[in-house]
Backbone of each chain as ProteinMPNN parsed JSONL, in Angstrom:
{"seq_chain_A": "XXXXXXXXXXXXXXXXXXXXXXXXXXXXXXXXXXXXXXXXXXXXXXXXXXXXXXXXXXXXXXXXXXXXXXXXXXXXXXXXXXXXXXXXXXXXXXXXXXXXXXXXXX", "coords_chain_A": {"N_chain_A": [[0.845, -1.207, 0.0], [0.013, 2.03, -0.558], [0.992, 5.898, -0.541], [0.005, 8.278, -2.379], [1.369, 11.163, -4.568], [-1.201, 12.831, -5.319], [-2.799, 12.284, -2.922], [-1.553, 12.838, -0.632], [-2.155, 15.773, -1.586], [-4.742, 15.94, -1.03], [-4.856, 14.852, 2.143], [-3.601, 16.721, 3.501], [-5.086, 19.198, 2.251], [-7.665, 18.472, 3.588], [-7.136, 18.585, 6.617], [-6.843, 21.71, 6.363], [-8.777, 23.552, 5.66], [-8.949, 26.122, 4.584], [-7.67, 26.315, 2.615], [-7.366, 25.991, -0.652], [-7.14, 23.087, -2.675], [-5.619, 23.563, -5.276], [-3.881, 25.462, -4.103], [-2.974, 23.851, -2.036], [-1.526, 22.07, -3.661], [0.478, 23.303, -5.408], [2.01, 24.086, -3.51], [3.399, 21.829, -2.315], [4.179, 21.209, -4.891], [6.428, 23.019, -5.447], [7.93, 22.794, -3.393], [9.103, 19.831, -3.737], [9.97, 20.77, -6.237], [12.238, 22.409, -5.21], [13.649, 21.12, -3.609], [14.336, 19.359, -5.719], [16.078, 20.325, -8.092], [18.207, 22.487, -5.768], [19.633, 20.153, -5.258], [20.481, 18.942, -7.997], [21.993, 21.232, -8.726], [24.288, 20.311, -6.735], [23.459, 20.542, -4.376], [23.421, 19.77, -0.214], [20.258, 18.847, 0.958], [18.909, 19.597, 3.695], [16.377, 18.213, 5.903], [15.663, 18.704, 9.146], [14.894, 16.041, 11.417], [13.615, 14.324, 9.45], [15.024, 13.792, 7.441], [17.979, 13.331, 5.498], [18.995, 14.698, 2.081], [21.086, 14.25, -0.71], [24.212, 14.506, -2.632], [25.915, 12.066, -4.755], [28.861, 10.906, -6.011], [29.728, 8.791, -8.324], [32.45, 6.944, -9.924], [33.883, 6.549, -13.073], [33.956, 3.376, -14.269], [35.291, -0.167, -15.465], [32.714, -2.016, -16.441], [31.426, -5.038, -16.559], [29.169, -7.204, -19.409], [27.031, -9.032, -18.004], [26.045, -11.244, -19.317], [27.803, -11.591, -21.762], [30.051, -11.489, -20.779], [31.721, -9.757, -21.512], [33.797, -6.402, -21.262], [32.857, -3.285, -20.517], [32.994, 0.157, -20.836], [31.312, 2.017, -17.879], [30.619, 4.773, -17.551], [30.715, 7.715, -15.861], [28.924, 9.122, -12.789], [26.415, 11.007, -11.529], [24.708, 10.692, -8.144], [21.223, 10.92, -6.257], [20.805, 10.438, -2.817], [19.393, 9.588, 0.051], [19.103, 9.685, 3.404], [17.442, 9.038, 6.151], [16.458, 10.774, 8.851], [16.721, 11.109, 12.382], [14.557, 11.32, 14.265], [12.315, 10.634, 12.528], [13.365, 7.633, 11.961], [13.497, 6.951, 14.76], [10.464, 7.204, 15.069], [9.657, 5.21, 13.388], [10.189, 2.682, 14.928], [8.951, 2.894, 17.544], [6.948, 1.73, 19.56], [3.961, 2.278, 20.075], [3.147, 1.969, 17.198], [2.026, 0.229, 16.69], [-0.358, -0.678, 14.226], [0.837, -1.987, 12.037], [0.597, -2.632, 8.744], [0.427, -5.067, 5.674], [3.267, -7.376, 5.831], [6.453, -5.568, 4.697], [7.611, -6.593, 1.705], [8.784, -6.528, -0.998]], "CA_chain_A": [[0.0, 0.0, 0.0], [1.26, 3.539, -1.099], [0.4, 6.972, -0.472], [0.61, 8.906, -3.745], [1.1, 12.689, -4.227], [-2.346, 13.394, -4.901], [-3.619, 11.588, -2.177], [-0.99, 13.507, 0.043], [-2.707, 16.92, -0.798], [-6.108, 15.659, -0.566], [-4.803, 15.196, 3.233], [-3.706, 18.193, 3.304], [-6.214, 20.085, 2.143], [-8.556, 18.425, 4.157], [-6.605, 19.59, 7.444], [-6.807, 22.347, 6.334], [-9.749, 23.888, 5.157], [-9.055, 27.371, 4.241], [-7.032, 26.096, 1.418], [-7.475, 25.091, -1.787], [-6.58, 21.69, -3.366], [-4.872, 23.792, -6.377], [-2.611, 26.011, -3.371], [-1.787, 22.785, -1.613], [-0.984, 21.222, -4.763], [1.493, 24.138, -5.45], [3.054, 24.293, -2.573], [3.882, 20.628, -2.573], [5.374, 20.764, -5.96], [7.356, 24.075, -4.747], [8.936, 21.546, -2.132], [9.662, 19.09, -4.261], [10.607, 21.07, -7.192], [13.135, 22.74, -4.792], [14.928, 20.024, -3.271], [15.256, 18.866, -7.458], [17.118, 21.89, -8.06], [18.994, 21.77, -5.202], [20.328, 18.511, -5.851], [20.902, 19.889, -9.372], [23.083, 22.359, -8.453], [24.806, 19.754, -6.17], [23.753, 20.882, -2.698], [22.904, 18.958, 0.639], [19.495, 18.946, 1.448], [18.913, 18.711, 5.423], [14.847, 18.422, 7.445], [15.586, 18.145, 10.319], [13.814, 15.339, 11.912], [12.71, 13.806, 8.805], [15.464, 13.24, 6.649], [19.035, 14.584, 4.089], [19.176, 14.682, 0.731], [22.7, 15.0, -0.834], [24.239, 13.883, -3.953], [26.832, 11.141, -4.521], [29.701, 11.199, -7.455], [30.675, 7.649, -8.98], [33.889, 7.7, -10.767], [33.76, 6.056, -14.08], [34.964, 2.334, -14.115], [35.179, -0.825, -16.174], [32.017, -2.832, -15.843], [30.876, -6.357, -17.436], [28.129, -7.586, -19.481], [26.938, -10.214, -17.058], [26.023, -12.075, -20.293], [28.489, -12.094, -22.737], [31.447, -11.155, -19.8], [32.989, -8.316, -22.309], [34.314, -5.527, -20.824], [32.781, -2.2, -21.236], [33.222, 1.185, -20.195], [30.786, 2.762, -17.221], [30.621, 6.257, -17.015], [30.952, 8.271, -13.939], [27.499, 9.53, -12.793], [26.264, 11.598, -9.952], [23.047, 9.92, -8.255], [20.671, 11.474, -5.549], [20.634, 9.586, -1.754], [18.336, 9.461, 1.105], [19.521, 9.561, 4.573], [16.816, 8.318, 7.07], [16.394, 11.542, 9.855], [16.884, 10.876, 13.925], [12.753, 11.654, 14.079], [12.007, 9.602, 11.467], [14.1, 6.408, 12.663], [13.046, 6.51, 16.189], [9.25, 6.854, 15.101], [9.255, 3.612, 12.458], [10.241, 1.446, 15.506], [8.209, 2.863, 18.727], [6.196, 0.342, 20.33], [3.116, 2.315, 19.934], [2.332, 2.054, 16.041], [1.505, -1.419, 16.526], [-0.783, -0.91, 13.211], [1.841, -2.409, 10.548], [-0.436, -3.614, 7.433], [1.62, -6.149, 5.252], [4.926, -6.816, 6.005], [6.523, -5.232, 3.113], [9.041, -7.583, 1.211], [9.451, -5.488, -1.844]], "C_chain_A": [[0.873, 1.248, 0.0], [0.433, 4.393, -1.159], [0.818, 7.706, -1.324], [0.306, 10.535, -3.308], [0.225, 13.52, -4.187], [-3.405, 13.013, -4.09], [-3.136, 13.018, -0.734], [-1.667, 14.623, 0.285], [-3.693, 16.724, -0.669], [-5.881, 15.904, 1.127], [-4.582, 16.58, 3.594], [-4.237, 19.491, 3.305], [-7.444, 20.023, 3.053], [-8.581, 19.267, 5.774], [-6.407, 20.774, 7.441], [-7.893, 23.831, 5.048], [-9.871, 25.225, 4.48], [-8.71, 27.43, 3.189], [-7.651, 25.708, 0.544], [-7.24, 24.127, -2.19], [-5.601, 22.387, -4.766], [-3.545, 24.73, -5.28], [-2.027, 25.107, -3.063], [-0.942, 22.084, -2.392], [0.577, 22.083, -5.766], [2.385, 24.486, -4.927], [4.114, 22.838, -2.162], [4.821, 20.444, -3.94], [6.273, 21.818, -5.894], [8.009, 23.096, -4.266], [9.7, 20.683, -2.935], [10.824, 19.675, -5.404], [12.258, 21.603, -6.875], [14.041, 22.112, -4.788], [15.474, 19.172, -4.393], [16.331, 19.502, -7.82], [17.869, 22.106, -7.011], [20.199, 20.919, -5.545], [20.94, 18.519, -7.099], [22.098, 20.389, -9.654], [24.035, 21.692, -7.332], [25.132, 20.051, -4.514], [22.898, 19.9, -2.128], [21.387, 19.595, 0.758], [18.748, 18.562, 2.814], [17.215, 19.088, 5.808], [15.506, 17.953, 7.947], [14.3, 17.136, 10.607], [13.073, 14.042, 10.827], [14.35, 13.181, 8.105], [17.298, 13.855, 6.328], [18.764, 14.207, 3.351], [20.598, 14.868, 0.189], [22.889, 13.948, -2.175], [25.539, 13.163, -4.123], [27.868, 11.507, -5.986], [30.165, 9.81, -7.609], [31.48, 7.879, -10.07], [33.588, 6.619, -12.275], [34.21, 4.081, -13.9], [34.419, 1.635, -15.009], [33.815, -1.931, -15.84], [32.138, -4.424, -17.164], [29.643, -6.749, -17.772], [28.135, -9.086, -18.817], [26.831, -11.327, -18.347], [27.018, -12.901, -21.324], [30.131, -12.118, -22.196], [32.221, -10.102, -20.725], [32.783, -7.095, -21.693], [33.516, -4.256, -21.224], [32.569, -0.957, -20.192], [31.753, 1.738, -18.917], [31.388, 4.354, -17.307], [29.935, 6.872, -15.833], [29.386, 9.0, -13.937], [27.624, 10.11, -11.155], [24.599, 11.29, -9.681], [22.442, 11.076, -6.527], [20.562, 10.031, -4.614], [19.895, 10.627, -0.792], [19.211, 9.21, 2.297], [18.21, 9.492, 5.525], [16.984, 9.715, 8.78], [16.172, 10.865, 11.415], [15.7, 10.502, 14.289], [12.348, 10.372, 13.898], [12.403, 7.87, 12.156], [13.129, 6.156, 13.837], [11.392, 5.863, 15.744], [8.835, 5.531, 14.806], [9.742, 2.827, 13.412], [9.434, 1.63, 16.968], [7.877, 2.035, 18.731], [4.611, 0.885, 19.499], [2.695, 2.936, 18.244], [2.337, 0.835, 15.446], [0.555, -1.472, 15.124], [0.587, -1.246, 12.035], [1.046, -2.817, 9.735], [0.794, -4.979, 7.207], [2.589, -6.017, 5.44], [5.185, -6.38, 3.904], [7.665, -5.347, 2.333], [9.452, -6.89, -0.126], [8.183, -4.949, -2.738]], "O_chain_A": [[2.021, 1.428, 0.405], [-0.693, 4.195, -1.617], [2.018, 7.974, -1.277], [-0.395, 11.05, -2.437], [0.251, 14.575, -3.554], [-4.596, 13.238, -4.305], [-3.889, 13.786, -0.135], [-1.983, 14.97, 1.423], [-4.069, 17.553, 0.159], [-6.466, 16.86, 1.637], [-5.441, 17.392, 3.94], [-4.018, 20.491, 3.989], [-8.146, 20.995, 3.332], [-9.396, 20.099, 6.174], [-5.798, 21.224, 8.411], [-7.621, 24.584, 4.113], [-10.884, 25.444, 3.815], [-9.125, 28.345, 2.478], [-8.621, 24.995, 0.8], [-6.127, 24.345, -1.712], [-4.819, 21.58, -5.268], [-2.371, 24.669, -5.647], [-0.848, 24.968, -3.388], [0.119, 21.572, -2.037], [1.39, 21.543, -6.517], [3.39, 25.038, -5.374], [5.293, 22.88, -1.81], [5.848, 19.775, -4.051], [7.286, 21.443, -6.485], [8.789, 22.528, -5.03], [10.927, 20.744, -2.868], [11.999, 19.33, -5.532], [13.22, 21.455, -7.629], [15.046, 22.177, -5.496], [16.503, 18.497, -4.362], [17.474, 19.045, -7.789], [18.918, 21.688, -7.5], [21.337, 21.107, -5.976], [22.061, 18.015, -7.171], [22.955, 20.119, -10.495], [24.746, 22.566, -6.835], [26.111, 19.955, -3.774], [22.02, 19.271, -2.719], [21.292, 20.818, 0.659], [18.141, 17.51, 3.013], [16.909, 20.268, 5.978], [16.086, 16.92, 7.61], [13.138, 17.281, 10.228], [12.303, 13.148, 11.176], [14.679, 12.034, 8.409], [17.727, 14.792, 7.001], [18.13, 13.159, 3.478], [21.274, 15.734, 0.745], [22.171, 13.045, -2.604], [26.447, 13.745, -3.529], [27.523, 12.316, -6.847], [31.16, 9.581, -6.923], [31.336, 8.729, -10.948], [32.718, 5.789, -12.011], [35.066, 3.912, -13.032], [33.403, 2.039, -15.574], [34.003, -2.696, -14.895], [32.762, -4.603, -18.21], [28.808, -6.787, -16.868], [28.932, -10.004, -19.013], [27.604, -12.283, -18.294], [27.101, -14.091, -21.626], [31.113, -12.54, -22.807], [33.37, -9.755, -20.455], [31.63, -6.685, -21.565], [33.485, -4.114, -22.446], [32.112, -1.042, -19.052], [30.815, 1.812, -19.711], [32.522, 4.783, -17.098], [28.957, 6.582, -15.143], [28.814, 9.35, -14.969], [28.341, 9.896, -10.178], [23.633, 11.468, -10.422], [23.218, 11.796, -5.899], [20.353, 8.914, -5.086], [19.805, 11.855, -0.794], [20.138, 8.425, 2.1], [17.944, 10.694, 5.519], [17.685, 9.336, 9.719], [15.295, 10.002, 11.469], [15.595, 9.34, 14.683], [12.117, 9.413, 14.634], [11.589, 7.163, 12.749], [12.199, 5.349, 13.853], [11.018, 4.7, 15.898], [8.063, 4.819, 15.447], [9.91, 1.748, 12.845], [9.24, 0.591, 17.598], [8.324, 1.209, 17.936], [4.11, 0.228, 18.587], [2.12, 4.004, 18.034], [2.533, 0.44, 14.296], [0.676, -2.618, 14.691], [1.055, -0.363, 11.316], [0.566, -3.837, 10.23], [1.572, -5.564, 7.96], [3.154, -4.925, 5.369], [4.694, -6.599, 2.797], [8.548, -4.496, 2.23], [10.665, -6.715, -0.244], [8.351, -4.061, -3.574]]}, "seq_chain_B": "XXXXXXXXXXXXXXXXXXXXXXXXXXXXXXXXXXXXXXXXXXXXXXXXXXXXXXXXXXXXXXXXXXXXXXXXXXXXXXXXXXXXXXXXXXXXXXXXXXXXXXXX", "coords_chain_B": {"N_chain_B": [[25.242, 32.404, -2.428], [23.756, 30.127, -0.193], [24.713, 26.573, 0.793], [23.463, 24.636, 1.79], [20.697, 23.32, 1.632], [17.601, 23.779, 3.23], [14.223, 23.503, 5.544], [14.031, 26.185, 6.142], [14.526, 27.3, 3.357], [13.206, 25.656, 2.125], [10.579, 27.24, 2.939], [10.678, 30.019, 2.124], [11.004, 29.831, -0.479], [8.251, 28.242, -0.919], [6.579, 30.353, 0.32], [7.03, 32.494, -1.878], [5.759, 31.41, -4.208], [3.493, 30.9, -3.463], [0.343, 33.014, -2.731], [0.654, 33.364, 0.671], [1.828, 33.73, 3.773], [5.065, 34.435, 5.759], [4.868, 33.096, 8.253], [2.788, 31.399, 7.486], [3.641, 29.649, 5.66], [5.866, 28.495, 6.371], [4.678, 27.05, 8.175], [3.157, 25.368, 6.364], [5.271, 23.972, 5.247], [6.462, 22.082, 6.828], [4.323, 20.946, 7.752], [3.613, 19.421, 5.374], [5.937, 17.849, 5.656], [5.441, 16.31, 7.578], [3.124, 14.886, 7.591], [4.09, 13.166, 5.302], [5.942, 11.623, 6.737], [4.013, 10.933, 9.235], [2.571, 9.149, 7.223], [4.965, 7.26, 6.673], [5.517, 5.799, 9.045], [3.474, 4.486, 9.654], [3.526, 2.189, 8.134], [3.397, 2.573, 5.285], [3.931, 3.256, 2.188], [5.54, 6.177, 0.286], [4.608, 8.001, -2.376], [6.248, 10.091, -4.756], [5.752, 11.498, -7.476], [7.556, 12.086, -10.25], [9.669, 12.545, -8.344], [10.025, 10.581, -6.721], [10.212, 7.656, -4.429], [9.757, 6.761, -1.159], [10.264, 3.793, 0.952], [9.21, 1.781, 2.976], [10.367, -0.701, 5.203], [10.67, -4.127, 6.006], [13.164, -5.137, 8.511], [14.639, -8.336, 9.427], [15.697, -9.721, 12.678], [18.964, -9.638, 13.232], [22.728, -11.159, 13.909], [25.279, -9.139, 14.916], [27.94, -7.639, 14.832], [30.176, -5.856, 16.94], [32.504, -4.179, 15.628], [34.414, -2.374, 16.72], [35.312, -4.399, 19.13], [34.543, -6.929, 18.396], [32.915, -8.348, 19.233], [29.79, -9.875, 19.739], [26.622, -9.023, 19.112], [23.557, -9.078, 19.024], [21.064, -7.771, 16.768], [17.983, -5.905, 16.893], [14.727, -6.518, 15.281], [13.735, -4.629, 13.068], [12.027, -1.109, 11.326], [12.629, 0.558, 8.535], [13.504, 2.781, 6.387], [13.561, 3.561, 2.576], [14.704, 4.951, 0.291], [13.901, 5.877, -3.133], [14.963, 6.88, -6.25], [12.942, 8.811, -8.638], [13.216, 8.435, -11.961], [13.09, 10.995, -13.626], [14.152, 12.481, -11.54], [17.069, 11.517, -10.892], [17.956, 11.571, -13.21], [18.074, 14.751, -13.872], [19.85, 15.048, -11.674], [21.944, 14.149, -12.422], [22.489, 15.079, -14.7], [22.714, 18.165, -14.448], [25.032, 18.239, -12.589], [26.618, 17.36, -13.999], [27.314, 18.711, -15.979], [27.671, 20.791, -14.328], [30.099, 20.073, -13.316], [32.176, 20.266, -15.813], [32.48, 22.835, -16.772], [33.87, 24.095, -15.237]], "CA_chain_B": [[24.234, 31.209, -1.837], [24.407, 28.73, 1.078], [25.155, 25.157, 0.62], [22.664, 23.428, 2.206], [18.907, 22.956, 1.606], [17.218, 23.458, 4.688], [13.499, 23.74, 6.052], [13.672, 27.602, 6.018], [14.916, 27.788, 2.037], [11.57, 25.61, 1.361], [9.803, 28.194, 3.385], [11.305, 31.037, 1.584], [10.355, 28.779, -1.639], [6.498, 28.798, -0.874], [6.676, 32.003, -0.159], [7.451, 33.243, -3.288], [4.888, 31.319, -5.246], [1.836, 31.205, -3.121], [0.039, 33.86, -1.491], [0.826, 33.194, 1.861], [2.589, 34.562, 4.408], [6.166, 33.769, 5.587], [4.688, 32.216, 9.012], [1.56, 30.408, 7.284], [4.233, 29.085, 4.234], [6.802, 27.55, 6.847], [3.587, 25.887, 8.763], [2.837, 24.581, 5.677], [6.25, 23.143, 4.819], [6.181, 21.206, 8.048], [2.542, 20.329, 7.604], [3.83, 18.5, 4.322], [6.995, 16.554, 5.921], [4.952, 15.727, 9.158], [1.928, 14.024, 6.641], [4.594, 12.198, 4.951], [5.992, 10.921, 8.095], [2.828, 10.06, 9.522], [2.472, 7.972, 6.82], [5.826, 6.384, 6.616], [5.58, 5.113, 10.226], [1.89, 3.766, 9.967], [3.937, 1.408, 7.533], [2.756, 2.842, 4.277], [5.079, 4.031, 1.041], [4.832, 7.547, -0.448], [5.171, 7.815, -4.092], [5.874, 11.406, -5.601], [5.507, 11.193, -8.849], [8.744, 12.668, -10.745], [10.587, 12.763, -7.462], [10.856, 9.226, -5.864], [9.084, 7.04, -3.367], [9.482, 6.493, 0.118], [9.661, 2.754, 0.768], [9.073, 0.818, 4.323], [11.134, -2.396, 4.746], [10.782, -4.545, 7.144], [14.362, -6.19, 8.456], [14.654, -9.322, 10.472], [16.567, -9.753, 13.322], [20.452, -10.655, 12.76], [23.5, -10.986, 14.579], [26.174, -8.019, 14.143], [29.409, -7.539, 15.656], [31.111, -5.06, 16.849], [33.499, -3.876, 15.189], [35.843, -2.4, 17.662], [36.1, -5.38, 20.15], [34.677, -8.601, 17.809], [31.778, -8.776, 19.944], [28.886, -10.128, 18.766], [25.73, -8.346, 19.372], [22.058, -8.756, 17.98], [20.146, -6.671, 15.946], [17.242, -6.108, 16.394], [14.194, -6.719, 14.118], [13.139, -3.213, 12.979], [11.841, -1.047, 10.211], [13.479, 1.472, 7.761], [12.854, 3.768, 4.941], [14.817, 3.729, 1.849], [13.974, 6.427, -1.576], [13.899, 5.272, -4.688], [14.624, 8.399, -6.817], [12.661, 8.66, -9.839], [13.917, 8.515, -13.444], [13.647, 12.38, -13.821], [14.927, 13.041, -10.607], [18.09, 11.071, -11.445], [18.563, 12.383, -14.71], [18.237, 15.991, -13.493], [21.078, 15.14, -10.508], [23.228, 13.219, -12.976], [22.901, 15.95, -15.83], [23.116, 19.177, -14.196], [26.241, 17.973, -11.967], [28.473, 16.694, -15.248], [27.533, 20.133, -16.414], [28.791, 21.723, -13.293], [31.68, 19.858, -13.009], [32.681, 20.391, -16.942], [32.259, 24.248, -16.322], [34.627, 24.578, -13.646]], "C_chain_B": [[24.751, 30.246, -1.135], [24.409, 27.434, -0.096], [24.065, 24.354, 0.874], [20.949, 23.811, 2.2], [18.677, 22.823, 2.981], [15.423, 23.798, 5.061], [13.091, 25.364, 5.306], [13.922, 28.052, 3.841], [13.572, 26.986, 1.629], [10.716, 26.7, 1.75], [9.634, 29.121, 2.409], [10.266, 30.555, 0.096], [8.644, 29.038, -2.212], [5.93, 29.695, -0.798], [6.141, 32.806, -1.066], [6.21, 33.048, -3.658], [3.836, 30.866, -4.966], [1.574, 32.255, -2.221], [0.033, 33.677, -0.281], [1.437, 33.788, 2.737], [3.392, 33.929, 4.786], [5.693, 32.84, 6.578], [3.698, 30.908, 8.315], [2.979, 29.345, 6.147], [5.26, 28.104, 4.672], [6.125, 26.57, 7.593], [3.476, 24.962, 7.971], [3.858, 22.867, 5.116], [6.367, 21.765, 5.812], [5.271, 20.207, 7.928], [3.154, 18.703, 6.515], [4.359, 17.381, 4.925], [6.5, 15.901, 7.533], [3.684, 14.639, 8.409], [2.604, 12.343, 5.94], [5.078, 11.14, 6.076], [5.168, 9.995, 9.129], [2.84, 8.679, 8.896], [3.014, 6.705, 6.836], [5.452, 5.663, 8.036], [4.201, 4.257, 10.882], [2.522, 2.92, 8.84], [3.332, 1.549, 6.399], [3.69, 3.597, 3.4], [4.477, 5.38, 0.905], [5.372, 7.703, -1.872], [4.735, 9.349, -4.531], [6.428, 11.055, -6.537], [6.79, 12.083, -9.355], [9.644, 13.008, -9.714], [11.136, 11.291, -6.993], [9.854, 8.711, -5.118], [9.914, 6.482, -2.3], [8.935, 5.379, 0.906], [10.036, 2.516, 2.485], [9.489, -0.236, 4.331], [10.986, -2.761, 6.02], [12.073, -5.605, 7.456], [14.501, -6.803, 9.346], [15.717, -9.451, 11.32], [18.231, -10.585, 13.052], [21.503, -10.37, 13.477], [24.402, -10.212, 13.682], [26.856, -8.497, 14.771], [30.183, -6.233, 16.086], [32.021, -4.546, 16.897], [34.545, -3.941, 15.825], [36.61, -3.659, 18.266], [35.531, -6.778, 19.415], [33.267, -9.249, 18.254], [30.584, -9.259, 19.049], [27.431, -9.951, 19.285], [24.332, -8.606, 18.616], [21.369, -7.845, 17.807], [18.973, -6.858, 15.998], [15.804, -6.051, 15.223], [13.693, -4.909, 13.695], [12.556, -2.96, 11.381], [12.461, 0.124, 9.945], [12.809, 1.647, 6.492], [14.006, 3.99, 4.261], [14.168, 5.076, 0.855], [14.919, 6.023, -2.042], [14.117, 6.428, -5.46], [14.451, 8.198, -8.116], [13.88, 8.957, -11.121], [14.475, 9.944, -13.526], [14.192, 13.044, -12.587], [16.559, 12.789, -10.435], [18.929, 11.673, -12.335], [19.053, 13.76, -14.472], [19.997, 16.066, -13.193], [22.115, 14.821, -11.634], [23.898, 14.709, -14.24], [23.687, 17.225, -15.51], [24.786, 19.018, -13.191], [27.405, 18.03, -12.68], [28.566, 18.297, -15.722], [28.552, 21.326, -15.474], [30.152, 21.638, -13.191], [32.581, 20.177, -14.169], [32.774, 22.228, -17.353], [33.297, 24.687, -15.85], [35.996, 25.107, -14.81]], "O_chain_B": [[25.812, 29.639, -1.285], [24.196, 27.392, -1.308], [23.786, 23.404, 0.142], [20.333, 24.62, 2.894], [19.255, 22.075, 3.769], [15.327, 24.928, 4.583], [12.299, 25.662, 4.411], [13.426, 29.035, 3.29], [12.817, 27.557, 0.842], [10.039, 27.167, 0.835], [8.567, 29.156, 1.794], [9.121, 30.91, -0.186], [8.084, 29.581, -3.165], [4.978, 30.058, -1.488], [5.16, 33.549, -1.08], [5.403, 33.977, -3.619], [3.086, 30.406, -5.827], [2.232, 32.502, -1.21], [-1.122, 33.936, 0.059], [1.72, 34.881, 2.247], [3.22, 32.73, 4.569], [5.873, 31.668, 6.246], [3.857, 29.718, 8.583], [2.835, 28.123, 6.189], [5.64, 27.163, 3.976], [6.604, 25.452, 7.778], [3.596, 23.797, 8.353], [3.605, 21.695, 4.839], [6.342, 20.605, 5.404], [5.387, 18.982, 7.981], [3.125, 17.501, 6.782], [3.83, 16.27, 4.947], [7.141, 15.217, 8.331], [3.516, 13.543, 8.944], [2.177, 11.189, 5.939], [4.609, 10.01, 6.208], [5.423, 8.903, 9.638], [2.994, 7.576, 9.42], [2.473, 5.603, 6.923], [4.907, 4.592, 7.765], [3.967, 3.697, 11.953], [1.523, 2.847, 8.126], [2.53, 0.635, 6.207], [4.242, 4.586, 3.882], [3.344, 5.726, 1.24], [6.521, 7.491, -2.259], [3.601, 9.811, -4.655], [7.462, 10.388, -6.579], [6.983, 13.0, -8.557], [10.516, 13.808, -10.053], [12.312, 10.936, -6.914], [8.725, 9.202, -5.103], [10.804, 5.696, -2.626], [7.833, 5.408, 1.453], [10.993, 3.03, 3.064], [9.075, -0.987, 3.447], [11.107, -2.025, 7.0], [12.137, -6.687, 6.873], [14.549, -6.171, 10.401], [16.816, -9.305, 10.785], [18.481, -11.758, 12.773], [21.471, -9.207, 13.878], [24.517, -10.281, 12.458], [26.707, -9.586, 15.326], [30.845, -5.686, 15.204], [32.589, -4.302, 17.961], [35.409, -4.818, 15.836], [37.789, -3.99, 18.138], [36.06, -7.808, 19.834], [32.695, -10.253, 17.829], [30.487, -9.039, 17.842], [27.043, -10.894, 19.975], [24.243, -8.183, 17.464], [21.036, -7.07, 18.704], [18.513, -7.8, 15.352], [16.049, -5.399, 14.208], [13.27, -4.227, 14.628], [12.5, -3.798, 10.481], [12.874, 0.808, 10.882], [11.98, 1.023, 5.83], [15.081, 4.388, 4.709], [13.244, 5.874, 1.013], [16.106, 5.822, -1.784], [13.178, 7.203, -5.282], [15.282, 7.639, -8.832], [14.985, 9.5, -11.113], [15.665, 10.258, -13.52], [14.675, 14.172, -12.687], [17.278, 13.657, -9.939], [20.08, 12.108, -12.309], [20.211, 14.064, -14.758], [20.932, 16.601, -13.79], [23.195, 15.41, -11.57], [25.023, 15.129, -14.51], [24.804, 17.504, -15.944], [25.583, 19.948, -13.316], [28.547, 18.418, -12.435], [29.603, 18.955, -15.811], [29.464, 22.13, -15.673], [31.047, 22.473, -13.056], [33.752, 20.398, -13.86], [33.247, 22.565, -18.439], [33.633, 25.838, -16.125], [37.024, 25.616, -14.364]]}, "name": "protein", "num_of_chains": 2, "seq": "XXXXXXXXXXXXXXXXXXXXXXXXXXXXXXXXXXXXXXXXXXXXXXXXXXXXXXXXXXXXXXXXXXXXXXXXXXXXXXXXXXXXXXXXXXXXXXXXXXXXXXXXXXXXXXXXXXXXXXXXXXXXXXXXXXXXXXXXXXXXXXXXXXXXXXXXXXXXXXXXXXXXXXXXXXXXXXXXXXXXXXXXXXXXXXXXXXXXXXXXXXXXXXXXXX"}
């Protein structure tokens, strides 16, 4: 089970009644769009409590087709990572959010 | 410009491009990463669409060690959140970076 982005501002909006569903829905892709850009431009992105964002650099190297085993070049790439916030952590193991649905194997 | 993405630079962010005010626009930012949170920890993914998703794993208990002295310690069973970062969120990071770095 998965909570999608327009489910997100539905919540959202609902908590908050003064709003619109087209503001919340703007201000959410503000957020996001940010921390793209950001990341972009190759800066850390820190919430507190929730999370970082930050961007990694792999260097180029020789990989293999698992198939045919021949050699061929990788190129170096810079990827976007997730760091797991203090907050965050603690909460996903309290005691009291004994509701878990399915375990969730992949 | 700073370095680091933080809370207050989304603020700033929302700001800009909704009528709001600076206090209502940093409530909001909160509002967002406290919703997601919620969710994550009621054991439920979040999937933004051109950004990534926000997965829940559940990992079984296993013996570690540690390190320093050899010891051998158990782990226990817990859960964790990984992100998946979409295609175009990838691409973005990967593109605009080679650019930066080929710039310099």
């Amino acid at each position: 089970m998965s909570l999608i982005k327009s489910q997100l501002i539905q919540n959202i909006t609902e908590a908050n009644p003064h709003l619109f569903v087209r503001d919340v829905e703007r201000i959410v892709n503000t957020i996001f769009n940010e921390i793209t850009n950001s990341l972009a431009e190759g800066k850390r992105v820190e919430l507190r409590g929730f999370g970082a964002f930050s961007v990694q650099h792999r260097k180029s190297r020789v990989g293999r087709n698992p198939r045919t085993g021949a050699a061929v070049e990788v190129e170096e790439k810079f990827i976007p990572r997730f760091k797991t916030g203090k907050e965050l952590r603690v909460k996903l193991n309290s005691k009291n959010n004994a509701s878990q649905p399915e375990q969730n194997e992949e | 410009m700073e370095k680091t993405t933080t809370r207050s630079t989304l603020s700033e962010a929302v700001f800009k491009s909704v009528g709001l005010s600076r206090n209502e626009s940093s409530g909001l930012v909160d509002t967002v990463f406290n919703e997601i949170l919620k969710t994550l920890t009621s054991g439920y993914d979040v999937k933004i669409s051109s950004f990534g998703t926000f997965i829940v794993r559940s990992k079984k208990e296993r013996i570690g060690r540690n390190p320093k002295t050899g010891e051998e310690v158990p782990i226990s069973a817990r859960h964790v959140v990984t992100f998946r970062a979409s295609n175009v969120l990838k691409s973005k990071v990967d593109s605009k970076n080679k650019a930066l770095k080929n710039n310099l």
